[in-house]
CHARMM internal coordinates of N, CA and C (Angstrom, degrees):
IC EDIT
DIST 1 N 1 CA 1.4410
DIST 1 CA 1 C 1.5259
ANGL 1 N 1 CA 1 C 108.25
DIST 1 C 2 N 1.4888
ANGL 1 CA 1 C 2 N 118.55
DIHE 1 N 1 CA 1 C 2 N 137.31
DIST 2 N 2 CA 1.1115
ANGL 1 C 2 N 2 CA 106.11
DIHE 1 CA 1 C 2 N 2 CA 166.96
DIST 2 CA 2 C 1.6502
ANGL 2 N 2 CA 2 C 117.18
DIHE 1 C 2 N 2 CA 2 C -137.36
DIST 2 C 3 N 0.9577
ANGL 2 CA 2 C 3 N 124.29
DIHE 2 N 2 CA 2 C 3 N -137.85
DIST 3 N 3 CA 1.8174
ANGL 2 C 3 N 3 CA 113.46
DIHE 2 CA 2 C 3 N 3 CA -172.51
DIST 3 CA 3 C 0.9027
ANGL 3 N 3 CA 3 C 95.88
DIHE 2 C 3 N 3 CA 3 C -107.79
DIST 3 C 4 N 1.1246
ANGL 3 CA 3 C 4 N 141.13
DIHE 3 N 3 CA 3 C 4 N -11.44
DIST 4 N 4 CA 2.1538
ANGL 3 C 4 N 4 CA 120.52
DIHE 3 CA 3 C 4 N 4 CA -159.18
DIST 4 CA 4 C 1.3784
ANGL 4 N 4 CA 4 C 78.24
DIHE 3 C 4 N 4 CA 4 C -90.05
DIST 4 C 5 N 1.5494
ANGL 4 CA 4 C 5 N 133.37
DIHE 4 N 4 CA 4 C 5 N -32.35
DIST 5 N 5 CA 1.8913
ANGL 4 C 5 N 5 CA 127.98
DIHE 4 CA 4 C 5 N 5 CA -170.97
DIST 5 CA 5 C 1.2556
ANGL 5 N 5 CA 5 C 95.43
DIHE 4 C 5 N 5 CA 5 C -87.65
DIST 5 C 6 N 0.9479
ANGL 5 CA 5 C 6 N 124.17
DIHE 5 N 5 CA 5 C 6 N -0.78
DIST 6 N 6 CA 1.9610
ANGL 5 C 6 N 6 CA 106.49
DIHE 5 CA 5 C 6 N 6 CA 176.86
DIST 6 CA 6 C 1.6084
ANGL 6 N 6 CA 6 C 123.03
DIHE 5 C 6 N 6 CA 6 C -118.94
DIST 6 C 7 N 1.6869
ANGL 6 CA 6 C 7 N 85.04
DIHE 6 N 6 CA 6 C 7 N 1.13
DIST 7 N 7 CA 1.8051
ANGL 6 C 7 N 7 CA 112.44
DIHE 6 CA 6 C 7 N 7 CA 164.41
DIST 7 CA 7 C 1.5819
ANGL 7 N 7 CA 7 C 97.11
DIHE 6 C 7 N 7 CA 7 C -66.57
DIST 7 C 8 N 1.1005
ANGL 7 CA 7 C 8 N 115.05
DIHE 7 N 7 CA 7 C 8 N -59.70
DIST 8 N 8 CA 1.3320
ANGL 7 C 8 N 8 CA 117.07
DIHE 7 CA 7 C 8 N 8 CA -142.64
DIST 8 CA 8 C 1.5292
ANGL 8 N 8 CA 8 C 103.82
DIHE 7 C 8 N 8 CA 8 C -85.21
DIST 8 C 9 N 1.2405
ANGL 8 CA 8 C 9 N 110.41
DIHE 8 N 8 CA 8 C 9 N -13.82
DIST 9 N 9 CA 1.7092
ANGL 8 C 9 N 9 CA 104.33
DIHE 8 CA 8 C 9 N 9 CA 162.85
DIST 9 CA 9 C 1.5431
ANGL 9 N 9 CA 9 C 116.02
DIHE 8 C 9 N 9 CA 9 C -74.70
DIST 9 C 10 N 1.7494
ANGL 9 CA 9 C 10 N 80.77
DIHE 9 N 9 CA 9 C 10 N -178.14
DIST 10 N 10 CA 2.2414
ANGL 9 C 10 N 10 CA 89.28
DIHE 9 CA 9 C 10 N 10 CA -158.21
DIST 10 CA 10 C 1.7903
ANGL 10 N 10 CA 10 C 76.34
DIHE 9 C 10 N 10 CA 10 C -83.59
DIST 10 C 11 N 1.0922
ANGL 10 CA 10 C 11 N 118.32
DIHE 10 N 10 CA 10 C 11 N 171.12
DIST 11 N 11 CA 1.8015
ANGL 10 C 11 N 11 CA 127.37
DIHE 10 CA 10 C 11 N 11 CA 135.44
DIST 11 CA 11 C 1.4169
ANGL 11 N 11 CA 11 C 128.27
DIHE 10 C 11 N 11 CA 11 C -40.22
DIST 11 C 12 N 1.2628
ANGL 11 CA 11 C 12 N 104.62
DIHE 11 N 11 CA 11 C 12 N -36.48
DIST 12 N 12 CA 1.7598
ANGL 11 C 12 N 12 CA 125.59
DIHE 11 CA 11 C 12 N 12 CA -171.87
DIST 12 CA 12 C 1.9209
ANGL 12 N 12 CA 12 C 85.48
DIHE 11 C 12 N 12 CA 12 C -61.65
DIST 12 C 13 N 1.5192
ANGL 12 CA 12 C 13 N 102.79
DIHE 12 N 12 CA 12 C 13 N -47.99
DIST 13 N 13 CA 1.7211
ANGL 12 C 13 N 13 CA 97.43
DIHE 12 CA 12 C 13 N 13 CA -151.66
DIST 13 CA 13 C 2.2365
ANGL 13 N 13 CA 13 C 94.31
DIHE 12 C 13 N 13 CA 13 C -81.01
DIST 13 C 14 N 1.3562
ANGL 13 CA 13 C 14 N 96.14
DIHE 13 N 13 CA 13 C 14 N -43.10
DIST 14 N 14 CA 1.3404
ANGL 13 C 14 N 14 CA 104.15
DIHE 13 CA 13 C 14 N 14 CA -170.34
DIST 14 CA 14 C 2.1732
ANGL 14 N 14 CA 14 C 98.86
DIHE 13 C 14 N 14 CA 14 C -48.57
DIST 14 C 15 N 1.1424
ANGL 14 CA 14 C 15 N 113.28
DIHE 14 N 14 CA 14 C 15 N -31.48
DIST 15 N 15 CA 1.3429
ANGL 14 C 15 N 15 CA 122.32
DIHE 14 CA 14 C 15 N 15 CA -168.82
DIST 15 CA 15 C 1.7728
ANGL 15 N 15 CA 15 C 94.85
DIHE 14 C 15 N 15 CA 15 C -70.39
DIST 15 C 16 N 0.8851
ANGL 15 CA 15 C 16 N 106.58
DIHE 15 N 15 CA 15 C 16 N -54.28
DIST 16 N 16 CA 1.5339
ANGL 15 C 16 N 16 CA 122.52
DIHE 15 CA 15 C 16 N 16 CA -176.18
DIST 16 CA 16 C 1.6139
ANGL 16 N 16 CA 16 C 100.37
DIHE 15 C 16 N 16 CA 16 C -56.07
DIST 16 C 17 N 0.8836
ANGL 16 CA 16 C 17 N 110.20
DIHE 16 N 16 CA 16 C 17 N -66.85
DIST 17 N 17 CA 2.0843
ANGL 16 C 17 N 17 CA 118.61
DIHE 16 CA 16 C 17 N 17 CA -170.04
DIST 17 CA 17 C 1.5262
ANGL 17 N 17 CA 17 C 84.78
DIHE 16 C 17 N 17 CA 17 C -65.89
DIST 17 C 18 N 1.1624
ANGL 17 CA 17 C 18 N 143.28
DIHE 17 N 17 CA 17 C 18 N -43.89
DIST 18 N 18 CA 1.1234
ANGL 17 C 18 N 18 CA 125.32
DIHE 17 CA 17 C 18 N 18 CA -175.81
DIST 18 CA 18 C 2.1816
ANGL 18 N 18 CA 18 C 113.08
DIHE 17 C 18 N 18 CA 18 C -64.38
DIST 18 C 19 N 1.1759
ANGL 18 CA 18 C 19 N 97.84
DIHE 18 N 18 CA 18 C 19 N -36.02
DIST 19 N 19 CA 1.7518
ANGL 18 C 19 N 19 CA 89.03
DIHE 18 CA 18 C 19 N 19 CA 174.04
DIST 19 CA 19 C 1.1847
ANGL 19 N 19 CA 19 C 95.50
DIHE 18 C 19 N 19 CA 19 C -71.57
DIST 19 C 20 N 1.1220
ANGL 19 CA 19 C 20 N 138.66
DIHE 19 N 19 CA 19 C 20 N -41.14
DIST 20 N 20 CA 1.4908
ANGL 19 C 20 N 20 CA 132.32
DIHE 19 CA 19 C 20 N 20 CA -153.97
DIST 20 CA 20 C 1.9751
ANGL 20 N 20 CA 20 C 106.49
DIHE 19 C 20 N 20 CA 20 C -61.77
DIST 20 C 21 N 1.7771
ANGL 20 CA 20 C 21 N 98.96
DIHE 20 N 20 CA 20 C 21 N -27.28
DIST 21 N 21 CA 1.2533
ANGL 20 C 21 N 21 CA 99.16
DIHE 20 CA 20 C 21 N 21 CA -169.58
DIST 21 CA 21 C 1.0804
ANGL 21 N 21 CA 21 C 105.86
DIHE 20 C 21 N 21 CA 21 C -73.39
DIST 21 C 22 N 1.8273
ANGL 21 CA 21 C 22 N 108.53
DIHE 21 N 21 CA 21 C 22 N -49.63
DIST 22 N 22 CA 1.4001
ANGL 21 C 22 N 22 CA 116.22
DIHE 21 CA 21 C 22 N 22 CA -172.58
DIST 22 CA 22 C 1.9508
ANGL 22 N 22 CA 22 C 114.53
DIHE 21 C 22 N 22 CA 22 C -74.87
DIST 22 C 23 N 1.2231
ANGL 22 CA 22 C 23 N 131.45
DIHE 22 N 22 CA 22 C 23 N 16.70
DIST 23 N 23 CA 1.6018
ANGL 22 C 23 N 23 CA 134.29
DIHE 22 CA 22 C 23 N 23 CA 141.27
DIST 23 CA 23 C 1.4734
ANGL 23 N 23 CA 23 C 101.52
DIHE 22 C 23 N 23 CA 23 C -88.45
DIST 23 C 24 N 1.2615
ANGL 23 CA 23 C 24 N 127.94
DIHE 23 N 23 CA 23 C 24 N -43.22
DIST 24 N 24 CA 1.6127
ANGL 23 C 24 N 24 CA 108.71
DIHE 23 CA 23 C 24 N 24 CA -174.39
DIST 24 CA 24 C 1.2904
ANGL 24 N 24 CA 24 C 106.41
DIHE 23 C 24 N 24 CA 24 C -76.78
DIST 24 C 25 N 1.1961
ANGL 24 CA 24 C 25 N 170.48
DIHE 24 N 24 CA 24 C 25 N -17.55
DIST 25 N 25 CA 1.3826
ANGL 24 C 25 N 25 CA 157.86
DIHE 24 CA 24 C 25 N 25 CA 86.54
DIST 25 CA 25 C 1.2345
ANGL 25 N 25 CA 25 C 145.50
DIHE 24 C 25 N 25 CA 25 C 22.31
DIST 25 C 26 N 1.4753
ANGL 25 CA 25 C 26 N 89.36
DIHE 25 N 25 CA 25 C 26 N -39.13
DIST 26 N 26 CA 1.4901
ANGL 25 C 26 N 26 CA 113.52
DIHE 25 CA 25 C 26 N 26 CA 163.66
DIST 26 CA 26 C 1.3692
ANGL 26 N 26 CA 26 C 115.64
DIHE 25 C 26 N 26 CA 26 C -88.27
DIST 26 C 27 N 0.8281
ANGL 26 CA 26 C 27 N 128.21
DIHE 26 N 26 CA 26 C 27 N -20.45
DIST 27 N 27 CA 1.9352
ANGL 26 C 27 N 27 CA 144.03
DIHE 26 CA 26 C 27 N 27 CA -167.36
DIST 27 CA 27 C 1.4873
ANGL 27 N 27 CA 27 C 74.28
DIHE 26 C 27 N 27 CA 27 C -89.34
DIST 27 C 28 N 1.2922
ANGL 27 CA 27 C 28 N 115.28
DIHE 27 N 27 CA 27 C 28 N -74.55
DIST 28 N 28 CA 1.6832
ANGL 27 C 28 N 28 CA 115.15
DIHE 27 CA 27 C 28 N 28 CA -160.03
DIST 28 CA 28 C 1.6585
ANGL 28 N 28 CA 28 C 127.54
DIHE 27 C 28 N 28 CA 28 C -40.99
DIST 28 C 29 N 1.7743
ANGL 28 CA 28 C 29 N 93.52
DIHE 28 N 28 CA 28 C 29 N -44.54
DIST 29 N 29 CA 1.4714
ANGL 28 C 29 N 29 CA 108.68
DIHE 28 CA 28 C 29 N 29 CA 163.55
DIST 29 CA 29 C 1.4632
ANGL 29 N 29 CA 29 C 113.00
DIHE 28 C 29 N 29 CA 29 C -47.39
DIST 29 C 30 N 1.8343
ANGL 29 CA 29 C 30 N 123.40
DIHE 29 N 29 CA 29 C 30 N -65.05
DIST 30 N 30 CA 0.7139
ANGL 29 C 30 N 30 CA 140.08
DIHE 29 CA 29 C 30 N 30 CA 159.47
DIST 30 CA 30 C 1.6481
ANGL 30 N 30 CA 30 C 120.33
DIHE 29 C 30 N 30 CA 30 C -10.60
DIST 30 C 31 N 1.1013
ANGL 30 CA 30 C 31 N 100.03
DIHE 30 N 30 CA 30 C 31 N -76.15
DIST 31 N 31 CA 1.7273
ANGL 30 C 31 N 31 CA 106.23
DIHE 30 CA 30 C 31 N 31 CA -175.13
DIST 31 CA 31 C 1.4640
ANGL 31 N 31 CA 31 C 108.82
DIHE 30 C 31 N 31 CA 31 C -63.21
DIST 31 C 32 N 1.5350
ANGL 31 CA 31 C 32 N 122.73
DIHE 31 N 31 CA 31 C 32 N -35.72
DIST 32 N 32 CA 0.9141
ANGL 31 C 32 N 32 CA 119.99
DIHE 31 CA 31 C 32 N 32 CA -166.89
DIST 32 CA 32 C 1.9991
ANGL 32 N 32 CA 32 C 117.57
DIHE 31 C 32 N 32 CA 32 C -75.83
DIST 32 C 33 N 1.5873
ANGL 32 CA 32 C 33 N 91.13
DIHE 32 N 32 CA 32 C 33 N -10.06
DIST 33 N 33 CA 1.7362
ANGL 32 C 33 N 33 CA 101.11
DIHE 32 CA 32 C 33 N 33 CA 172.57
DIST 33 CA 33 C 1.2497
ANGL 33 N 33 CA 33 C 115.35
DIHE 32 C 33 N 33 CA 33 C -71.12
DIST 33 C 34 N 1.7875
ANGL 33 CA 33 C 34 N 93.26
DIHE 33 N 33 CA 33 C 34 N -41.75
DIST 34 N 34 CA 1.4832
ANGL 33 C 34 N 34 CA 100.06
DIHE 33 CA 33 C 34 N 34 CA -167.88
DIST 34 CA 34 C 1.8274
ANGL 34 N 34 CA 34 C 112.93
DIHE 33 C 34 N 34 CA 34 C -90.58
DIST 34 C 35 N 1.1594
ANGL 34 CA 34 C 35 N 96.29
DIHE 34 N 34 CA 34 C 35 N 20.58
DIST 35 N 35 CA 1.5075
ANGL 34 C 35 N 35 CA 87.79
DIHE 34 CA 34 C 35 N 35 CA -170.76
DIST 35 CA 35 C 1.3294
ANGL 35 N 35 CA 35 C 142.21
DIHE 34 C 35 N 35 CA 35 C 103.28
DIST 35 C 36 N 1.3809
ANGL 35 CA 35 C 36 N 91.50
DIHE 35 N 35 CA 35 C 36 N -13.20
DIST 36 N 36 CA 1.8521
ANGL 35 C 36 N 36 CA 89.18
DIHE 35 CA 35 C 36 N 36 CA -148.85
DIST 36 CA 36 C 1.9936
ANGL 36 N 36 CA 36 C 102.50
DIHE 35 C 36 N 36 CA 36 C -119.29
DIST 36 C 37 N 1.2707
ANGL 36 CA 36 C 37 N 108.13
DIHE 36 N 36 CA 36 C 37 N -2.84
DIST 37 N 37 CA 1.6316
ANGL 36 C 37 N 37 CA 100.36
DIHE 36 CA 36 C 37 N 37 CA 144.63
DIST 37 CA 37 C 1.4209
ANGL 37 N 37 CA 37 C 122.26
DIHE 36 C 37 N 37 CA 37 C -42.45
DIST 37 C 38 N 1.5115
ANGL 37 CA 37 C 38 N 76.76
DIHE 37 N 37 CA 37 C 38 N 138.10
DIST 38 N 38 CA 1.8264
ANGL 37 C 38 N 38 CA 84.47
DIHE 37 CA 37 C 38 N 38 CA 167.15
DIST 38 CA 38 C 1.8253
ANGL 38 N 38 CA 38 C 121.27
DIHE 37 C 38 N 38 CA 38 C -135.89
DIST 38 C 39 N 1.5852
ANGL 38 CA 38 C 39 N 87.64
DIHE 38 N 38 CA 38 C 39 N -13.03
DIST 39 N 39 CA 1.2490
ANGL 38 C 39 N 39 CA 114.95
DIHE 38 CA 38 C 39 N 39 CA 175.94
DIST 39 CA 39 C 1.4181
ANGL 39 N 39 CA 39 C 124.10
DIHE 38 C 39 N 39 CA 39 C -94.25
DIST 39 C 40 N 1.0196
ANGL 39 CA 39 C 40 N 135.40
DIHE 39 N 39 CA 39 C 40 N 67.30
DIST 40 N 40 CA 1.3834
ANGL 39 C 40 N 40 CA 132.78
DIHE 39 CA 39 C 40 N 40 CA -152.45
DIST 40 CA 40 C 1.5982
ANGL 40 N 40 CA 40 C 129.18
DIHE 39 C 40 N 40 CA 40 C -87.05
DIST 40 C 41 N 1.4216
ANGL 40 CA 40 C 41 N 102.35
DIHE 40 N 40 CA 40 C 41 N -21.05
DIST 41 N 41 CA 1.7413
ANGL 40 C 41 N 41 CA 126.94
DIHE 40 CA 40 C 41 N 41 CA 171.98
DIST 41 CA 41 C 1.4978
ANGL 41 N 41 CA 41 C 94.18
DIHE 40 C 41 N 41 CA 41 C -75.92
DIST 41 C 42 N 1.7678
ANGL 41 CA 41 C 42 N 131.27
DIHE 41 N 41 CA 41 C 42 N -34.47
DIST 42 N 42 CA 1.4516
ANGL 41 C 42 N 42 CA 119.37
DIHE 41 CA 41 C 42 N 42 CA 177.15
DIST 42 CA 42 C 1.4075
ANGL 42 N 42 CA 42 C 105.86
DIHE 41 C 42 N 42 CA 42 C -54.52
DIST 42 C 43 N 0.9281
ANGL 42 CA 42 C 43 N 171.19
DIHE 42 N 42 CA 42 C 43 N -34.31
DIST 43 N 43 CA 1.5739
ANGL 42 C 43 N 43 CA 161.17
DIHE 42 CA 42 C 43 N 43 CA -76.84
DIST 43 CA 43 C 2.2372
ANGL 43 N 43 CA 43 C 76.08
DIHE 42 C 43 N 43 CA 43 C -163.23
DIST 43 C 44 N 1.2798
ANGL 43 CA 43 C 44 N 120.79
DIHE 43 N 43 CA 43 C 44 N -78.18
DIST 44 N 44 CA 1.2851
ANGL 43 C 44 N 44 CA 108.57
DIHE 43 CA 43 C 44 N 44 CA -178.09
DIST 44 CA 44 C 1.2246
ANGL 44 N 44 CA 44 C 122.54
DIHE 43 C 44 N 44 CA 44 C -28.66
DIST 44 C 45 N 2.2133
ANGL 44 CA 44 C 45 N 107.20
DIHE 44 N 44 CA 44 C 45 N -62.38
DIST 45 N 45 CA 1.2484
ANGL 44 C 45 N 45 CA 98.44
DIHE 44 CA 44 C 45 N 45 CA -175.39
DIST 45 CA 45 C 1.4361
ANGL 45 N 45 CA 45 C 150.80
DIHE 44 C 45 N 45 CA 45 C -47.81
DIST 45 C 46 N 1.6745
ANGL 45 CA 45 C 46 N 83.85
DIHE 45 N 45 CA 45 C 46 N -31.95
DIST 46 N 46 CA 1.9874
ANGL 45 C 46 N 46 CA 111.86
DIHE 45 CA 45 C 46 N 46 CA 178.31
DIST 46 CA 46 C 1.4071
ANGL 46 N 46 CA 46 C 99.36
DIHE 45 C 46 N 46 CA 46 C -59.72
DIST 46 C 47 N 1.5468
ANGL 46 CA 46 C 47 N 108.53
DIHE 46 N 46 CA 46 C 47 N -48.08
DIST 47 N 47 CA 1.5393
ANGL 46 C 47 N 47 CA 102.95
DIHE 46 CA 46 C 47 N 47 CA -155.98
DIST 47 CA 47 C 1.8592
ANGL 47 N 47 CA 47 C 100.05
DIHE 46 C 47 N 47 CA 47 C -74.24
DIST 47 C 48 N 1.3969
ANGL 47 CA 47 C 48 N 116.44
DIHE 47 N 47 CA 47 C 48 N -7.30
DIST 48 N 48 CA 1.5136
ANGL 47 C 48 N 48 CA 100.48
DIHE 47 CA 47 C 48 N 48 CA -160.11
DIST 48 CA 48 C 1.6366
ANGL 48 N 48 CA 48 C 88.15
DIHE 47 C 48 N 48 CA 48 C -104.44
DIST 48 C 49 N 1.2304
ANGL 48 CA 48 C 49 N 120.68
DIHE 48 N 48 CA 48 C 49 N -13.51
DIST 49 N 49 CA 1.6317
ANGL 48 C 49 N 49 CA 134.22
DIHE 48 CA 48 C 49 N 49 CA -169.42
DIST 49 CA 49 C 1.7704
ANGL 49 N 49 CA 49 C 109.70
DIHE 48 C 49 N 49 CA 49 C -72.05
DIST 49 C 50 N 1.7247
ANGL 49 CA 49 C 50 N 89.89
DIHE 49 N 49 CA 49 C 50 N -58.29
DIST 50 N 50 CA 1.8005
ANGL 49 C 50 N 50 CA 98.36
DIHE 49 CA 49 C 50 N 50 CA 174.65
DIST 50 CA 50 C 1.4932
ANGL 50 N 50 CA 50 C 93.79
DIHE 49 C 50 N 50 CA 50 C -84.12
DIST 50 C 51 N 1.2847
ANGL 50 CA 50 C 51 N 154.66
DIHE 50 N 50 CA 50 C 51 N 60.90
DIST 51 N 51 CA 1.2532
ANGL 50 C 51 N 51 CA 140.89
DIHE 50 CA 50 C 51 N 51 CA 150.51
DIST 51 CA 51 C 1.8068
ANGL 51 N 51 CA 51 C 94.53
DIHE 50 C 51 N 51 CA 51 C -128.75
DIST 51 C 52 N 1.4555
ANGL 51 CA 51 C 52 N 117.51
DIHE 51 N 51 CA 51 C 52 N -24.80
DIST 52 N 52 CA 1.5483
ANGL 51 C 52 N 52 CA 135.17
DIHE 51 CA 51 C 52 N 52 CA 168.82
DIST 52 CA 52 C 1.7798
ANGL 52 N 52 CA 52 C 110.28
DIHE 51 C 52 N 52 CA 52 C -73.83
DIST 52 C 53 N 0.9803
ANGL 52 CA 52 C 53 N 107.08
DIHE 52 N 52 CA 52 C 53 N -51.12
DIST 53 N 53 CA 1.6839
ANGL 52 C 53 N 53 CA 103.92
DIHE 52 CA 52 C 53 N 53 CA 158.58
DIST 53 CA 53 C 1.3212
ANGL 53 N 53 CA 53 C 122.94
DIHE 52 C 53 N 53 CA 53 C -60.68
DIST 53 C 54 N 1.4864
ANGL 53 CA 53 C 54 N 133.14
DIHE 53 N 53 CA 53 C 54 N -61.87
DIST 54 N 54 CA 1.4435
ANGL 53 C 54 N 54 CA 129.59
DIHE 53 CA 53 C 54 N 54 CA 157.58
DIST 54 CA 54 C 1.7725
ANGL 54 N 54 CA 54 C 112.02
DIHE 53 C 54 N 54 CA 54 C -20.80
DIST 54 C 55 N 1.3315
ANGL 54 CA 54 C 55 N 111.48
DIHE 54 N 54 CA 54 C 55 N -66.77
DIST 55 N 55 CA 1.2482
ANGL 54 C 55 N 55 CA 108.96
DIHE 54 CA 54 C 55 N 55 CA 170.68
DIST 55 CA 55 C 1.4663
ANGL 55 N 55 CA 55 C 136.76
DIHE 54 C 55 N 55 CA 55 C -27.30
DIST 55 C 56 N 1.6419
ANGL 55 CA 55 C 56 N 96.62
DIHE 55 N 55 CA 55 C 56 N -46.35
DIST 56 N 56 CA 1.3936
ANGL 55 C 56 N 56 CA 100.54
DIHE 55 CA 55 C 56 N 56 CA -165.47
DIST 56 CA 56 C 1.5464
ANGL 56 N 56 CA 56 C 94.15
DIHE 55 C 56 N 56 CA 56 C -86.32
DIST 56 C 57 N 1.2149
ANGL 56 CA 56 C 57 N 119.12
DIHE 56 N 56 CA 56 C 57 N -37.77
DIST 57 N 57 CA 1.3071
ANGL 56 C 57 N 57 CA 97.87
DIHE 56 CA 56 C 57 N 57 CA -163.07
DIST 57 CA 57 C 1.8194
ANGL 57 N 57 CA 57 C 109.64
DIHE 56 C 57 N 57 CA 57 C -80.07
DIST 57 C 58 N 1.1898
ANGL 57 CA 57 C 58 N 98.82
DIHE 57 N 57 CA 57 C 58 N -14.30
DIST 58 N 58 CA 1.8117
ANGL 57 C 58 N 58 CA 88.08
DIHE 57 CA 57 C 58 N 58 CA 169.13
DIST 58 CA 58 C 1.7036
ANGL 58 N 58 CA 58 C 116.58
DIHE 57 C 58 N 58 CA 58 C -78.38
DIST 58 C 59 N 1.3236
ANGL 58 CA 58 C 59 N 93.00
DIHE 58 N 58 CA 58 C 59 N -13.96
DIST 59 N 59 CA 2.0327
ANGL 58 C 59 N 59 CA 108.60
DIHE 58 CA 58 C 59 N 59 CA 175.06
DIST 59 CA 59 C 2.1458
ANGL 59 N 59 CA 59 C 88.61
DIHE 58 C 59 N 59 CA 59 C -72.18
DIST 59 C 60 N 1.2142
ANGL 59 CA 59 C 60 N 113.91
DIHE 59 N 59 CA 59 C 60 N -48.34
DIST 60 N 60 CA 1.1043
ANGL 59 C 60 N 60 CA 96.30
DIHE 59 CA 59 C 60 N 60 CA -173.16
DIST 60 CA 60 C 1.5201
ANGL 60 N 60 CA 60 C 128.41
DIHE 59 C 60 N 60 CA 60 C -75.57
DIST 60 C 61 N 1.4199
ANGL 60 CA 60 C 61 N 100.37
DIHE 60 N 60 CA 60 C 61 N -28.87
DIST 61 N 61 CA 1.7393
ANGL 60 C 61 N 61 CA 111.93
DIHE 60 CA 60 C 61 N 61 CA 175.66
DIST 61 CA 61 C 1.6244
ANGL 61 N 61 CA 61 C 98.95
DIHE 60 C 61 N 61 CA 61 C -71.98
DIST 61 C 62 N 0.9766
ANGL 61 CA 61 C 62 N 135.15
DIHE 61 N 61 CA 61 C 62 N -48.20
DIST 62 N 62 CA 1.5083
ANGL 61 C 62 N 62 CA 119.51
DIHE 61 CA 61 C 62 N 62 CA 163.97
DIST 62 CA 62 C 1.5223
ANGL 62 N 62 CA 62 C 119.62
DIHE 61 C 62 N 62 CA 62 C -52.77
DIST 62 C 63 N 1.3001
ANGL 62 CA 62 C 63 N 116.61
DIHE 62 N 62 CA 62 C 63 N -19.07
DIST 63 N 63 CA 1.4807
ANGL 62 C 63 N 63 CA 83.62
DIHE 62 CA 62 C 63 N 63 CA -171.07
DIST 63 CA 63 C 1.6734
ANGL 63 N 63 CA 63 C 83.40
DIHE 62 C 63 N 63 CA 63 C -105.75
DIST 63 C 64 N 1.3678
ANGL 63 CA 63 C 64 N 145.57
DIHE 63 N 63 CA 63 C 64 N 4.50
DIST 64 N 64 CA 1.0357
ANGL 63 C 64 N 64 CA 132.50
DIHE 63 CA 63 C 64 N 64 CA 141.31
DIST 64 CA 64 C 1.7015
ANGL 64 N 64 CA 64 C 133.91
DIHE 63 C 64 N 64 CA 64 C -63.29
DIST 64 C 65 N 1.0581
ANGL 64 CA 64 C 65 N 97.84
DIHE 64 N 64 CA 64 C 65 N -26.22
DIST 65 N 65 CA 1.8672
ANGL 64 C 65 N 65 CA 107.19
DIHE 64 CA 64 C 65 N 65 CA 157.97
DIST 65 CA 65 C 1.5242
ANGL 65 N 65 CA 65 C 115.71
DIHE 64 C 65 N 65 CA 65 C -62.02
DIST 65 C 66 N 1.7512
ANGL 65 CA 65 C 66 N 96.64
DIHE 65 N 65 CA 65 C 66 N -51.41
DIST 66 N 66 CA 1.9088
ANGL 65 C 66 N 66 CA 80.58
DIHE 65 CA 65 C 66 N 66 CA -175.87
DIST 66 CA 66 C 1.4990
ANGL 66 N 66 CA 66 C 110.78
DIHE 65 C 66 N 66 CA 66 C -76.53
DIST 66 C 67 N 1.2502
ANGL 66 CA 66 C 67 N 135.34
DIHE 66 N 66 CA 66 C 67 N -21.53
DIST 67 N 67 CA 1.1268
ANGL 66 C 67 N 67 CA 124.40
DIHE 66 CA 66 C 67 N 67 CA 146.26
DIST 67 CA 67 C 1.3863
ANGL 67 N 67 CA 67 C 144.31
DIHE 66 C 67 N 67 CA 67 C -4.34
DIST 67 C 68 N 1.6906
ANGL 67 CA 67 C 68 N 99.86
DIHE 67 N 67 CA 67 C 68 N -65.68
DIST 68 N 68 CA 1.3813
ANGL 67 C 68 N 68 CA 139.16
DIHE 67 CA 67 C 68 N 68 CA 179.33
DIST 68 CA 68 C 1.7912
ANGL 68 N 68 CA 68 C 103.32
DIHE 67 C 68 N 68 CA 68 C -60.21
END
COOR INIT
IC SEED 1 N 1 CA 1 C
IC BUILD
């Protein structure tokens, strides 16, 4: 995933892909207590993915403020 594709979504959806990150993250944490990761670079990507969504949508609530 990268930003020029997460430009072009609404907020409504970016809000959505953003829980989606933060349950797969949690599963990941999860497995990774119990052992049973195997994938261990997944756990980075999520975390660097929903920190790339946060972004955009505060890029978008700002440029809806100066708007305002």
């Amino acid at each position: 995933m990268n930003a020029s594709e997460l430009r072009d979504k609404s907020a409504d959806q970016l809000k959505d892909q953003l829980g989606d990150l933060k349950k797969e993250a949690f599963n990941l944490r999860f497995q990774q207590a119990t052992g049973q990761l195997e994938n261990t670079s997944r756990m980075r990507q999520v975390r660097r993915d929903a920190a790339r969504v946060k972004t955009i949508l505060n890029e978008k609530a700002a440029a809806a403020a100066a708007e305002a």
